[in-house]
C-alpha positions as CSV (number, residue, x, y, z in Angstrom):
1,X,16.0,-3.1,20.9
2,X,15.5,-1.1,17.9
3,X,12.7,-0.4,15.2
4,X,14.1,-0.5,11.8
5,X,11.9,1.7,9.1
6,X,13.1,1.0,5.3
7,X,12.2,4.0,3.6
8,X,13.7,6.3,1.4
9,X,14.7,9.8,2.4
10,X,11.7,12.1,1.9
11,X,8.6,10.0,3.3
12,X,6.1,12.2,5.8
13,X,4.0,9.6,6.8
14,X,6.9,7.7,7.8
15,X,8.3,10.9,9.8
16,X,5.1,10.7,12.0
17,X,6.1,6.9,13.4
18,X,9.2,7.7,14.0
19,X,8.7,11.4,15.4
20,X,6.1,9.4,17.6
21,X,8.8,6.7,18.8
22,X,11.2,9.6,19.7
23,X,8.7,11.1,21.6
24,X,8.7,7.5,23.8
25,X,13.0,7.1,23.4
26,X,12.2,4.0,21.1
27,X,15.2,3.2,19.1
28,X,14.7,3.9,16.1
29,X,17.0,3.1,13.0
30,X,16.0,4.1,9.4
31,X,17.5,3.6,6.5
32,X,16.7,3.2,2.4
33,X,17.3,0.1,1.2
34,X,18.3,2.2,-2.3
35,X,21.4,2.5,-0.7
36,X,22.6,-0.4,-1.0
37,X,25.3,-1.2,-1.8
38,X,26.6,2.0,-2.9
39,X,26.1,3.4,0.6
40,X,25.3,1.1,2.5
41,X,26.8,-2.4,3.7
42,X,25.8,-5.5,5.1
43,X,27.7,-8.5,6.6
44,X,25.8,-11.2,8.3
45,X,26.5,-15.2,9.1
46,X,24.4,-18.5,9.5
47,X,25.7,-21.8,10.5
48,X,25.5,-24.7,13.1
49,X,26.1,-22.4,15.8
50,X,23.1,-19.8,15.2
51,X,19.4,-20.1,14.5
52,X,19.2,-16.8,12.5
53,X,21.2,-14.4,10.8
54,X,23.7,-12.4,13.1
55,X,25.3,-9.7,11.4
56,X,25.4,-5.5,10.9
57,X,24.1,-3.1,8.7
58,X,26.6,-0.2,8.0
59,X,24.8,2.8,7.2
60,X,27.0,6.7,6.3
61,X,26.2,7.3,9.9
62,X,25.5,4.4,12.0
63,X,25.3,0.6,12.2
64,X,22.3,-1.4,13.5
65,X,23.1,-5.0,14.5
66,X,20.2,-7.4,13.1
67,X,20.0,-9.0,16.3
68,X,18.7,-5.8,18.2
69,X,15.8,-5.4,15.4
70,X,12.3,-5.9,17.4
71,X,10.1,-4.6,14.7
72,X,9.9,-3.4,10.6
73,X,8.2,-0.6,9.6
74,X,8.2,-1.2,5.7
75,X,7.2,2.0,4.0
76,X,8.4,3.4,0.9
77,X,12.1,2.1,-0.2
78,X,13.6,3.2,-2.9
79,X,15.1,0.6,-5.6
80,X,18.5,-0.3,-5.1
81,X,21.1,2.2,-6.7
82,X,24.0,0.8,-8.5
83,X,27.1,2.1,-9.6
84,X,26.3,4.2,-12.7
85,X,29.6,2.9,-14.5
86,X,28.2,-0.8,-14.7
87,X,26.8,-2.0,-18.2
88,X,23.1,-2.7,-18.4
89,X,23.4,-6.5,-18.8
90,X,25.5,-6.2,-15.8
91,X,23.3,-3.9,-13.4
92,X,20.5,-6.1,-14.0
93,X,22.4,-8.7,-12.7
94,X,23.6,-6.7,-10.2
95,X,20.2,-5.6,-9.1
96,X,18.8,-9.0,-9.2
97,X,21.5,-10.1,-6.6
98,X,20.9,-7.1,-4.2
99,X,17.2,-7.5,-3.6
100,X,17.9,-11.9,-3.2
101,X,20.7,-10.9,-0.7
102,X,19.8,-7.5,0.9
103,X,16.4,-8.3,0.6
104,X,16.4,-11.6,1.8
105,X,18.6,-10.9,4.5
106,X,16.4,-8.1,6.3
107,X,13.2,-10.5,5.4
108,X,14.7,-13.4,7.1
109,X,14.6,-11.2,10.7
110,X,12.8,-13.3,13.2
111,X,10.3,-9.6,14.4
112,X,7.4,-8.0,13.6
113,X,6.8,-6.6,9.7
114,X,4.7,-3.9,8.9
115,X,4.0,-5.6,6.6
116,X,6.2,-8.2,4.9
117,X,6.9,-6.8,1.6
118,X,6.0,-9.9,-0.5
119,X,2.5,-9.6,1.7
120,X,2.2,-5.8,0.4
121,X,3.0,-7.1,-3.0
122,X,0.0,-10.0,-3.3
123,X,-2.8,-7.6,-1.7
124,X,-1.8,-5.0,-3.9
125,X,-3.0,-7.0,-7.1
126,X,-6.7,-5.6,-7.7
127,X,-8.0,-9.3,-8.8
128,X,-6.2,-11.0,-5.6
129,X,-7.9,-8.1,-3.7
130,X,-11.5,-8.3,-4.8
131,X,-11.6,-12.2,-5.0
132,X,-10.1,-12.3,-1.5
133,X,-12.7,-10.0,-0.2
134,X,-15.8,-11.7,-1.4
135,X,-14.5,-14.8,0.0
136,X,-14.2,-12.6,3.4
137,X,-17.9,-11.3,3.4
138,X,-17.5,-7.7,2.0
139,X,-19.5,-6.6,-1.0
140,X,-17.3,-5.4,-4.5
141,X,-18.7,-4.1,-7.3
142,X,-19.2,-6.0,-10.4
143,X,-16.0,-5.9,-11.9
144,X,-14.0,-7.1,-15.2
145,X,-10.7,-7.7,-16.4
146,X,-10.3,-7.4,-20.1
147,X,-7.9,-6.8,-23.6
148,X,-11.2,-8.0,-25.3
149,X,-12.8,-4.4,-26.4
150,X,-16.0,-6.3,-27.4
151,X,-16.3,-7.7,-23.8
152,X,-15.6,-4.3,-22.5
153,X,-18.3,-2.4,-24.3
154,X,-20.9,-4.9,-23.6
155,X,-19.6,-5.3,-20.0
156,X,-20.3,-1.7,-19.8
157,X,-23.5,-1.7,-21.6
158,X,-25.2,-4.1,-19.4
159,X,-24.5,-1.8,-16.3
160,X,-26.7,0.8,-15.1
161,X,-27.3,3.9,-16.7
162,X,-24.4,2.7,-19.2
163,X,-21.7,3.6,-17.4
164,X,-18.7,2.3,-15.9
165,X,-15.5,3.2,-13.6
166,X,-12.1,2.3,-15.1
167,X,-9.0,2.2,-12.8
168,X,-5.8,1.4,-13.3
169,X,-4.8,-1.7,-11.9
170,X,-1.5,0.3,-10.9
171,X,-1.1,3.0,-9.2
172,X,1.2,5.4,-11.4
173,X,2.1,5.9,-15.4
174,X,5.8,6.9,-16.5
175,X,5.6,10.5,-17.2
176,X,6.8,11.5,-20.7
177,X,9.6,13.6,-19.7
178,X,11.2,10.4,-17.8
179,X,10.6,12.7,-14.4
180,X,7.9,11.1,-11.6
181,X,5.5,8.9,-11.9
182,X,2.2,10.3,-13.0
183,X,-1.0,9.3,-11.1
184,X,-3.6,7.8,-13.1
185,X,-7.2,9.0,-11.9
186,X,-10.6,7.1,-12.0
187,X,-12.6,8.2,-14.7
188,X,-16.3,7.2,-15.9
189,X,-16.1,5.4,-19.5
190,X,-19.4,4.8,-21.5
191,X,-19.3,1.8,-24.2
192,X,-18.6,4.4,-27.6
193,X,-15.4,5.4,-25.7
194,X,-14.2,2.3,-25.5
195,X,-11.7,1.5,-28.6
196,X,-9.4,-1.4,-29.7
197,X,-6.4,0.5,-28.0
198,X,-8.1,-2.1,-25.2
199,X,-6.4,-5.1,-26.7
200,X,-2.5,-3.7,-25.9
201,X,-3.1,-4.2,-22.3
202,X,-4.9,-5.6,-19.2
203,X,-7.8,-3.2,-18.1
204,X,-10.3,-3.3,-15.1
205,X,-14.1,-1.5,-15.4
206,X,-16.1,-1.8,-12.7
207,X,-19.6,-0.9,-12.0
208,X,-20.4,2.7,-11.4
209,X,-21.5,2.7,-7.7
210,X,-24.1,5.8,-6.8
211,X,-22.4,6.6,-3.6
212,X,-23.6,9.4,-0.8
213,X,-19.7,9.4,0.8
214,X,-16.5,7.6,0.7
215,X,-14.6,5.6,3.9
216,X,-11.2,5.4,3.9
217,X,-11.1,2.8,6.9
218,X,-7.3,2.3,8.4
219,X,-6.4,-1.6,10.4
220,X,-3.5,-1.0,13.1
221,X,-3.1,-4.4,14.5
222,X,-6.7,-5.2,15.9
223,X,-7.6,-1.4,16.0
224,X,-9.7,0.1,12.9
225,X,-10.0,4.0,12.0
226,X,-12.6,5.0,9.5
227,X,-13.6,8.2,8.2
228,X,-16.3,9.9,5.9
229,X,-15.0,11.2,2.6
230,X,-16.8,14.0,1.4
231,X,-16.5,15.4,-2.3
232,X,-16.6,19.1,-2.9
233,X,-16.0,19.2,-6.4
234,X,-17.0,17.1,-9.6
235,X,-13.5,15.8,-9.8
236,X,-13.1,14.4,-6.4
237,X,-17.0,12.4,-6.6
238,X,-15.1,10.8,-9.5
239,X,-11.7,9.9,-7.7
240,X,-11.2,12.0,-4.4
241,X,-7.7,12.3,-5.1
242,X,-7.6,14.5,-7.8
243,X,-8.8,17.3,-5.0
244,X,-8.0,16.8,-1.9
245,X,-8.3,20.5,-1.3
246,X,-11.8,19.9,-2.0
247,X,-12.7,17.2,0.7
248,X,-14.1,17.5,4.2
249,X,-13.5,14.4,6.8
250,X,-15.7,13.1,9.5
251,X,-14.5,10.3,11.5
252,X,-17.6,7.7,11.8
253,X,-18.0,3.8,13.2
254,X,-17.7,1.0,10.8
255,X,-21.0,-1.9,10.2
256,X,-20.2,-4.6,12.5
257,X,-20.2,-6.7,9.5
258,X,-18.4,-4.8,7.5
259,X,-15.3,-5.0,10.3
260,X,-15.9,-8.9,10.9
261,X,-14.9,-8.4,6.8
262,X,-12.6,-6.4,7.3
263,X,-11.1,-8.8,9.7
264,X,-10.7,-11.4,7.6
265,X,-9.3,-9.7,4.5
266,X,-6.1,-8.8,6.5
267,X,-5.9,-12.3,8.2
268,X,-6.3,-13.8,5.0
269,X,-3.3,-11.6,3.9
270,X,-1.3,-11.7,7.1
271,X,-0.8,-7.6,6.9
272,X,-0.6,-6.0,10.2
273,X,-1.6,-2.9,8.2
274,X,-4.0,-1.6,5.4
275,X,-6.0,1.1,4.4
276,X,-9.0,0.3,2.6
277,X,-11.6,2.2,0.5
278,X,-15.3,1.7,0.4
279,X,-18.0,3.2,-1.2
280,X,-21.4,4.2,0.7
281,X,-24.4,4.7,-1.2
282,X,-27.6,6.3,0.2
283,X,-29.3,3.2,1.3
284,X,-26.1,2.9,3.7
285,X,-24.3,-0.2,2.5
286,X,-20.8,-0.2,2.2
287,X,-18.8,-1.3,-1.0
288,X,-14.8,-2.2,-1.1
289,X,-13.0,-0.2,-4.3
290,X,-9.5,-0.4,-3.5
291,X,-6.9,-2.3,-0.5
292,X,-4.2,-0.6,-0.3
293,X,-1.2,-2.5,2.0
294,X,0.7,0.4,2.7
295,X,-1.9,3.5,1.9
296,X,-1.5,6.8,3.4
297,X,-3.1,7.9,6.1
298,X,-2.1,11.2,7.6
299,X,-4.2,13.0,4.7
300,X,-7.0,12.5,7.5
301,X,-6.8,15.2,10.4
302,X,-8.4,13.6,13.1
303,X,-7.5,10.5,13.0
304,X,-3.7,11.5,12.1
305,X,-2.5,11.1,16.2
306,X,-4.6,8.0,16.8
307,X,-3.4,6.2,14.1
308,X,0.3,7.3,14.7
309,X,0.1,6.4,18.3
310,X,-1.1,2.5,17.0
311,X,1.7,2.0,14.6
312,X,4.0,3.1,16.9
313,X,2.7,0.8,19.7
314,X,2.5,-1.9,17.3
315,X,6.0,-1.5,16.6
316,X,7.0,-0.6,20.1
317,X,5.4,-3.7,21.9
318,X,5.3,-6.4,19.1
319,X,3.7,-9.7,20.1
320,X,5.2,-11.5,16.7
């Protein structure tokens, strides 16, 4: 039985599973969904005679039968690439038919995901995110979703000390030069700085939370890894990942309430995975900023082996 990994080709947190499932001479196939179908091919069958899909996937160097798949490790895939000769109206047909039949096809396999990719894609959505973790006990910060400017600047206004957090509701911005994506960092906005550029898009502000530390707090499973966050520079108190150079770690034990939380926020999403940011202010209570479904986590040096060791007995031994 074999654990499939759908990433593309240059993905180190992914190389940690499966160096980890080597390690244990745990089949392992990977492959990038990109490839298809220039690269890659697929051939599967359903009828009267079988309950699920039996079938291959031809990769350049191997093939995996669907029907030896025990577990998914869904990390980064690339987007399909087509043939470069196809005309635009043609390729976005093209592309819509790839991710309903590739897609679909490696979805439909009866195992364990890590996570489901249309799971990744709902608890990704900041407003899903933060309504779903009220409802699951855990404390947010006041938040609002706007392309009024008016409601912005006296949303901000009204906040302590007159100042908010803005954060992309994304992740990334196009870069000008049509290169990589270019990460879009928290930054503190006061109600003068707020202009009608507001109205040409969705924006989120949120109240500016006086914190003492940051937790980035990792689920495996039924297993949670937390760790301390500590800012050595101005730039990282603001958004610790515009330094990481700058950060020291400390591993620590998560509020028994916030993990009953914590709990439920993944139930309520069915992810088997997610790494979650909270801020902790002096007084010691814990706020939720971000869930991230598929967040990184080998940034963290002590708890990089433990949490490799639990996705790869997760994916290993699944019991789904």
């Amino acid at each position: 039985m074999t654990v499939l990994v759908l990433t593309r080709p240059t993905d180190a947190t992914a190389d940690l599973v499966i160096a980890e499932l080597n390690g244990r001479s745990v089949p392992v196939h990977r492959l990038d969904p990109g490839d298809f179908p220039e690269a890659l091919a697929m051939a599967a069958r359903i009828g009267p005679d079988c309950a699920s899909w039996e079938g291959v996937l031809r990769g350049q160097h191997r093939d995996v039968s669907l029907a030896d798949v025990r577990s998914v490790y869904y990390r980064r895939p690339a987007g399909h690439r087509l043939h470069p000769d196809m005309p635009e109206q043609d390729a976005r047909w093209a592309d819509a038919e790839a991710r309903a039949g590739f897609g679909g096809l490696v979805t439909a396999l009866p195992c364990l995901w890590v996570n489901y990719p249309h799971r990744n894609t709902l608890a990704a959505f900041p407003p899903v995110a933060l309504a779903t973790a009220t409802r699951s006990g855990l404390a947010v910060p006041r938040t609002l979703i706007t392309n009024d400017p008016t409601e912005a600047r006296e949303f901000v206004a009204a906040l302590p000390g007159q100042v908010a957090a803005y954060k992309a509701l994304g992740t990334t911005h196009p870069s000008d030069d049509g290169g990589r994506p270019q990460a879009l960092w928290t930054t503190q906005v006061r109600p003068g700085e707020i202009d009608e550029s507001v109205r040409r898009t969705a924006h989120q502000f949120q109240e500016w939370v006086d914190k003492a530390y940051e937790v980035r707090l990792t689920v495996v499973g039924p297993h949670l890894f937390a760790a301390e966050i500590h800012a050595g520079s101005a730039a990282a108190r603001i958004d610790f990942r515009s330094d990481y150079d700058s950060l020291t770690y400390k591993p620590c034990e998560v509020p028994h309430h916030v993990a009953a939380g914590v709990y439920k926020l993944t139930y309520a999403f069915g992810l088997q995975y997610a790494a979650m940011d909270f801020l902790v202010n002096p007084q010691g209570d814990w706020t939720l900023i971000d869930l991230n479904p598929n967040g990184q986590w080998g940034f963290i040096p002590d708890l990089r082996a433990p949490i490799t060791q639990a996705l790869a007995d997760l994916l290993e031994r699944p019991t789904t």
